[in-house]
C-alpha positions, 0 to 999 in steps of 0.5 A: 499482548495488551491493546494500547489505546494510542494504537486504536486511535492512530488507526481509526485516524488513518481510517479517517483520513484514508476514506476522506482522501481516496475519493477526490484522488480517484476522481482527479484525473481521467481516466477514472477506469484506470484508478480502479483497476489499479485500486483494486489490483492493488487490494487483491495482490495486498491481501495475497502477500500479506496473507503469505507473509503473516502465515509464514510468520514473518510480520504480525500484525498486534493491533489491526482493524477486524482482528477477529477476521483477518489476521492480516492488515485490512487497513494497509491493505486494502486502503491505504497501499491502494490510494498510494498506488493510485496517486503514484500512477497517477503522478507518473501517468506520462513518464519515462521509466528512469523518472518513475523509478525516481519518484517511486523512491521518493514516494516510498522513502516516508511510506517506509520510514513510516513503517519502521517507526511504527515498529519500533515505537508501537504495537501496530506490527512486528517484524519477526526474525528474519524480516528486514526493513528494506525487504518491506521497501522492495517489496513494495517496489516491485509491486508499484513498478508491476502495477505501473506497467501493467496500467501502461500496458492496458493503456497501450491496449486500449488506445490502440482500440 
């Protein structure tokens, strides 16, 4: 399959625009240990889940940054799901689980429907038979919410220390 060069482009912009954003948004809050943990929880599980999904032919990836070495989405992966994360944790720091739940729906609401026109409109990803919009939406849920509970959890931890 042939590279469209509109691809390239909106890829290399998200770069762009992701390395330009991470590091205000990491160093907005205190504290700064909590966002890199969760950044960095958040690549690894990435890597982990993209690495099954893709093996499992499930979603390919046509159009990715590095794809003589990953065959997953480096970019997704390991920038802009974890700059999400941050800012979703960061946003949801001192609420009840009913309010985290709402404002992840909302937060994931244009993340998804993000993806789905990037499917349908571009190269960037395939979903292949079988995949479904809303298992990427719950999918992305479910980690969000483990991830938000393991930081309240180390939270807890640490200020009982």
């Amino acid at each position: 399959m042939r590279v469209r060069k509109a691809d390239k482009n909106f890829l290399h912009t998200f770069l762009i625009l992701n390395l330009l954003a991470i590091f205000p948004i990491l160093l907005r809050k205190p504290p700064l240990k909590d966002w890199l943990l969760v950044f960095l929880f958040d690549a690894f599980t990435n890597g982990l889940a993209d690495r099954f999904i893709v093996a499992h032919n499930f979603v390919s990836y046509n159009v990715r940054l590095l794809p003589k070495v990953f065959k997953t989405h480096v970019l997704f992966d390991y920038l802009i799901s974890p700059t999400f994360t941050v800012l979703f944790n960061q946003f949801t720091a001192k609420d009840r689980p009913a309010k985290i739940v709402i404002k992840l729906v909302l937060l994931l609401i244009p993340l998804s429907s993000f993806e789905f026109l990037a499917v349908k409109y571009t190269r960037l990803i395939t979903w292949k038979p079988g995949w479904k919009w809303y298992y990427s939406f719950v999918t992305l849920t479910l980690k969000s919410l483990i991830i938000r509970a393991a930081i309240g959890l180390v939270r807890r931890i640490d200020s009982k220390e």
